[in-house]
C-alpha positions in Angstrom: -34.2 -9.6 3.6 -30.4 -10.1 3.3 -29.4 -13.6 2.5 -25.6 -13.5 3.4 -22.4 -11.3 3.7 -19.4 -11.3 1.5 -16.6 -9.2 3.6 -13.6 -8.1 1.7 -10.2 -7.6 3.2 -7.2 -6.3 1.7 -5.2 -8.8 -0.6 -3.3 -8.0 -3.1 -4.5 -4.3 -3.3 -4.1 -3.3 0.2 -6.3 0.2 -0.6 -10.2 -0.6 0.0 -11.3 2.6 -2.2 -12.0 0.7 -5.6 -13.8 -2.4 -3.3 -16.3 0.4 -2.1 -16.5 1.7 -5.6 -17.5 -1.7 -6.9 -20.0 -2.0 -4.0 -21.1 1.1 -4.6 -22.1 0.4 -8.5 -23.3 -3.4 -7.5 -25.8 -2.0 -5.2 -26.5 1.0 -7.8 -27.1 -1.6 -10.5 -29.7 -3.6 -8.1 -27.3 -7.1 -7.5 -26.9 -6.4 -3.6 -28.7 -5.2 -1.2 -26.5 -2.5 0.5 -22.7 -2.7 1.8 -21.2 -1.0 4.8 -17.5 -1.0 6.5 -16.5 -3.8 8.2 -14.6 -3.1 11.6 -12.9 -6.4 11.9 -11.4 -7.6 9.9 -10.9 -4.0 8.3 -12.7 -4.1 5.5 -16.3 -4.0 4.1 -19.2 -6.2 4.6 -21.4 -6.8 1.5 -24.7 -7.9 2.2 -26.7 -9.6 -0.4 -30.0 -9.9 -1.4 -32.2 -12.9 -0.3 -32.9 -13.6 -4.3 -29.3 -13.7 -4.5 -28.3 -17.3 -6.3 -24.9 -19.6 -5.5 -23.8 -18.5 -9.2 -24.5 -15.0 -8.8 -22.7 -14.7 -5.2 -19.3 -16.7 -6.5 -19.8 -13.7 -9.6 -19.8 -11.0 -6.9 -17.1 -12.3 -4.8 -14.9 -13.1 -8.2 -15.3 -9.3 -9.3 -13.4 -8.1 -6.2 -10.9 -10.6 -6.5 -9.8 -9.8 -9.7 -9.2 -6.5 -7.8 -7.0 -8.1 -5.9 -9.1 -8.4 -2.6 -9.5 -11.2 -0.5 -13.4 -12.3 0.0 -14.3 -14.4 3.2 -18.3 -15.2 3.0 -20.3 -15.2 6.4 -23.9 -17.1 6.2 
């Protein structure tokens, strides 16, 4: 069961292809549960896992930030 959603906007990098490539390879690798895009704000909507620790979600969200994307989390 997901445990909470990071969704990441345009920043910095305004093009959303390498955020889905990262999502892409973090849910490949196992660390979140799926991803999808996000309507509003544009975007996509990363949905973790419910084993998914405070360290390991800041990790996540850090990784598309040096990207250059802006990360709002939703509970």
């Amino acid at each position: 069961m997901p445990q909470a959603v990071l969704t990441v906007v345009p920043g910095k990098q305004y093009d959303m292809l390498d955020a889905a490539y990262l999502a892409k390879v973090l849910k490949d690798e196992g660390r979140i549960f799926d991803w999808r895009l996000a309507i509003s704000p544009r975007g996509i909507s990363v949905i973790l896992k419910s084993t998914t620790s405070s360290s390991d979600r800041l990790e996540i969200a850090k990784e598309f930030k040096d990207l250059g994307y802006n990360v709002i989390e939703v509970p």
